[in-house]
C-alpha positions as CSV (number, residue, x, y, z in Angstrom):
1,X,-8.5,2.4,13.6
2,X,-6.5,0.5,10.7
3,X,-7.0,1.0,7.5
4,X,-5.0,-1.2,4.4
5,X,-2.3,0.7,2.7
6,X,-2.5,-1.3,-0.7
7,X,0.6,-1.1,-2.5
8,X,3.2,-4.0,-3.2
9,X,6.2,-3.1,-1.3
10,X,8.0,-5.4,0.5
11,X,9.6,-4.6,3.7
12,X,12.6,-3.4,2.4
13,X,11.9,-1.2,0.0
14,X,8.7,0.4,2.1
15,X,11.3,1.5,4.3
16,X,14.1,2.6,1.7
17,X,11.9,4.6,-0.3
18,X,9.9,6.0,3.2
19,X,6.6,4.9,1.5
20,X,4.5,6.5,4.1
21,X,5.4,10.0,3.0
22,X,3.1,8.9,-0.3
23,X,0.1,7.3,1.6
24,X,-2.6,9.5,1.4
25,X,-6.5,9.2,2.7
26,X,-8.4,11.7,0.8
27,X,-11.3,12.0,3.5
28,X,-12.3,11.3,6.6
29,X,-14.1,7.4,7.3
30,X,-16.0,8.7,10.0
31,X,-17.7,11.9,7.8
32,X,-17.4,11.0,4.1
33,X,-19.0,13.9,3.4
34,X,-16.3,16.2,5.0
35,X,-17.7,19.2,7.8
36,X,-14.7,17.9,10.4
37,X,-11.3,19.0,11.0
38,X,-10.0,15.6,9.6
39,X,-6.3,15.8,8.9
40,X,-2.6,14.0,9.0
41,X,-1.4,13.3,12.1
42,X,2.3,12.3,11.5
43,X,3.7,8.7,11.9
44,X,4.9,6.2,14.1
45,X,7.4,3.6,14.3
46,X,7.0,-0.2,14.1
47,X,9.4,-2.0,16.6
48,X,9.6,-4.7,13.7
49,X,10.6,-4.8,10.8
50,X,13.0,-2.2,11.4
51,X,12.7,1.3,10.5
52,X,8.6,0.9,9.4
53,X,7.0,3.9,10.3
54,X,3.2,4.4,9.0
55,X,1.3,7.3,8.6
56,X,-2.0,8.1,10.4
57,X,-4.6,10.6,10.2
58,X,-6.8,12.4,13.2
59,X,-10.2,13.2,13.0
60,X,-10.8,15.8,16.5
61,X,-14.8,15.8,16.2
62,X,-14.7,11.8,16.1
63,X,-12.0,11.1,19.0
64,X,-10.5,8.3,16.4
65,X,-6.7,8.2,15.1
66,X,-6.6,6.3,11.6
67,X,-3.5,4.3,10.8
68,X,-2.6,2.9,7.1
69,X,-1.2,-0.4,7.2
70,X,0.9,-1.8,4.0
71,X,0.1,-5.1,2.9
72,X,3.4,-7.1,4.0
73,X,2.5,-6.1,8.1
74,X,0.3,-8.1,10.4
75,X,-2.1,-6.2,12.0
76,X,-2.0,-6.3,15.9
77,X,1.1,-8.0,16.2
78,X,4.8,-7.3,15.2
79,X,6.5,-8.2,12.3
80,X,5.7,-9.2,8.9
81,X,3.0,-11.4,7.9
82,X,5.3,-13.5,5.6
83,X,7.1,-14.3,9.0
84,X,4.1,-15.2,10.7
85,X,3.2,-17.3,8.2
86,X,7.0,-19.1,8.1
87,X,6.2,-19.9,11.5
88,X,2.6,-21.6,11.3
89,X,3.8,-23.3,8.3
90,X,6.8,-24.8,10.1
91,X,4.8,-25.7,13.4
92,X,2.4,-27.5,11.1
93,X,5.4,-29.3,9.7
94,X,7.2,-30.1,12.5
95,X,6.5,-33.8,14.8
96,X,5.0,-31.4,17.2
97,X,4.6,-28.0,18.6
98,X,7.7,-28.4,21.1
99,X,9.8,-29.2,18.6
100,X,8.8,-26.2,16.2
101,X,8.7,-23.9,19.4
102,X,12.4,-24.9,20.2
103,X,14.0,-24.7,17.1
104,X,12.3,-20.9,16.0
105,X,13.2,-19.1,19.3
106,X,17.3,-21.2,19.8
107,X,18.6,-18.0,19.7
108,X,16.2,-16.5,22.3
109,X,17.2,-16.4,25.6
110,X,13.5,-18.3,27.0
111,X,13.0,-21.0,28.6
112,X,11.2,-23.8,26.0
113,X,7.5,-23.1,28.3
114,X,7.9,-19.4,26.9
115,X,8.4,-20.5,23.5
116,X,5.9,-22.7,22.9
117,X,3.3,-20.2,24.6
118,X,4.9,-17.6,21.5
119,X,4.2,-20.3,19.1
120,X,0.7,-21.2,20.3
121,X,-0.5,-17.9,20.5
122,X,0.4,-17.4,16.2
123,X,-0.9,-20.5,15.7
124,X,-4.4,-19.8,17.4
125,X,-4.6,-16.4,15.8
126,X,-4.1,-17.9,12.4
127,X,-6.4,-20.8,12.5
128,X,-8.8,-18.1,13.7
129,X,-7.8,-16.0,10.8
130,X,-8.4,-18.9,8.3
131,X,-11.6,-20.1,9.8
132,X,-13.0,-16.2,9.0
133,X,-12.0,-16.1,5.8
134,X,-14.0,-19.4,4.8
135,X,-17.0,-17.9,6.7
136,X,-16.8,-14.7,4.6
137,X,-15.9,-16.2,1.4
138,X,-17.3,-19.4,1.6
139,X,-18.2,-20.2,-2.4
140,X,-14.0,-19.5,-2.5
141,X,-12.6,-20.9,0.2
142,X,-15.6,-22.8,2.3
143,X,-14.4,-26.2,1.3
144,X,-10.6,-25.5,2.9
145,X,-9.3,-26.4,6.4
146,X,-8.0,-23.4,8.8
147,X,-4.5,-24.3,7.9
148,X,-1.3,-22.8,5.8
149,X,-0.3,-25.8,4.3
150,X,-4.1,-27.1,3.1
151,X,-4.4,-23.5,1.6
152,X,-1.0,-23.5,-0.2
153,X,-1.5,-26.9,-1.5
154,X,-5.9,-26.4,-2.7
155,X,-5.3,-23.1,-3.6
156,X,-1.3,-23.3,-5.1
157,X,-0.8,-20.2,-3.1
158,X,3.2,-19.4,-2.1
159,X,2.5,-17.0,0.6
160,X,-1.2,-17.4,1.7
161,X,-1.4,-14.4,4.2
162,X,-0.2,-11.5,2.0
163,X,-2.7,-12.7,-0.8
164,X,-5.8,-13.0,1.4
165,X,-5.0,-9.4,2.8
166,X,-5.5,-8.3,-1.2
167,X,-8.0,-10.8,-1.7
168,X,-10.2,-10.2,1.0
169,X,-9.7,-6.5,0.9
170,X,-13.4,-5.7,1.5
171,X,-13.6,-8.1,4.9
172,X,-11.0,-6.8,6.4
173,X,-13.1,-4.5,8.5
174,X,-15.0,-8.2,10.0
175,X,-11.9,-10.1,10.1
176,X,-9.9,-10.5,13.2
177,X,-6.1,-9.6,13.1
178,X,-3.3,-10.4,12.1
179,X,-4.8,-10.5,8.8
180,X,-7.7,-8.1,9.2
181,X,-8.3,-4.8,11.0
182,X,-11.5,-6.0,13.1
183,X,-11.4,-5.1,16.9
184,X,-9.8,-7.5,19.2
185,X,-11.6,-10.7,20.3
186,X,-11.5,-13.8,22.5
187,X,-9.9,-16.0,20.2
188,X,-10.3,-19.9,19.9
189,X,-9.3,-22.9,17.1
190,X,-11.9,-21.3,15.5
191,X,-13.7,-18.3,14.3
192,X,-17.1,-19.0,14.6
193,X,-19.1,-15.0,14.2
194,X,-21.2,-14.7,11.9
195,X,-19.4,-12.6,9.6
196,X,-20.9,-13.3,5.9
197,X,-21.0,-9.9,4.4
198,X,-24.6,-8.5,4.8
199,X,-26.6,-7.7,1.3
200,X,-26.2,-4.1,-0.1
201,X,-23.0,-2.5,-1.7
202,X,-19.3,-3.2,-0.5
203,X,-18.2,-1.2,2.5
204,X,-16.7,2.1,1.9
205,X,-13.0,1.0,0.8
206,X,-10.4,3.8,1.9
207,X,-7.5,1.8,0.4
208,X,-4.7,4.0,-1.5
């Protein structure tokens, strides 16, 4: 299970100052209460960005590893979600998806087929991203097309994806990667479960 790591590192200095030896998760999510044998469980690395290793914790009587994930990383897919974003924003941009797919992966030894099944893959998981957040914030964001550049521009946001992670912090556990930390789902353009936060108190929030 993933759990946000809330701290404003970027990248870079996450992995100079090795910012997963200060993560910490005080108890365990599946027995608030303590009465397990809930403890750390070491690290492991991130293929990209380079060097990104993040802590995790094991709880033996629940059969569930939990991970802490900074703010800067997509969730359930490499790299960064500032990347991620650079790319969506420059398919939007571009005179078609072709063209977009063709000049981000020039350097990539794939055939142009490969790349634009890379780029349509990010774009889907995006718009589905987008499409949650206006279902679970609707009276902020229900008025707002699932797209970068319509939420930059309505919203003057410079870097959407990082500041709905921190701004959505307690729907993170309904909304689907690479933004949230809900389980994998059959994606389409559009996010259409029900996932308006049910009444009663915000869910338990493990952040650090």
């Amino acid at each position: 299970m993933q759990l946000r790591f809330d701290a404003s590192f970027t990248a870079d200095e996450y992995v100079r100052c090795q910012a997963w030896h200060k993560t910490s998760l005080p108890c365990c999510p599946l027995h608030p209460r303590g009465g397990c044998s809930f403890a750390r469980h070491g690290t492991y690395l991130r293929m990209t960005p380079a060097g990104v290793r993040i802590a995790r914790w094991y709880c033996p009587q629940g059969h569930c590893t939990f991970s802490l994930i900074p703010d800067f990383l997509a969730s359930h897919l490499p790299g960064t979600l500032d990347d991620l974003e650079r790319i969506v924003v420059k398919v939007e941009q571009s005179r078609s998806i072709e063209s977009a797919a063709d000049a981000l992966r020039a350097d990539d030894d794939i055939t142009l087929a490969s790349a634009v099944r890379w780029v349509r893959r990010r774009i889907m998981l995006v718009r589905s991203v987008l499409a949650g957040v206006t279902h679970a914030i609707p009276a902020r964001y229900g008025t707002c097309p699932p797209n970068l550049t319509a939420f930059r521009c309505q919203y003057e946001m410079t870097s959407v994806l990082p500041q709905l992670r921190k701004i959505g912090a307690n729907y993170l556990y309904v909304l689907p990667p690479p933004l949230g930390f809900s389980p994998r789902r059959s994606y389409g353009s559009h996010y259409c479960a029900p996932i308006q936060q049910e009444m009663g108190p915000d869910p338990p929030d493990y952040c650090v």
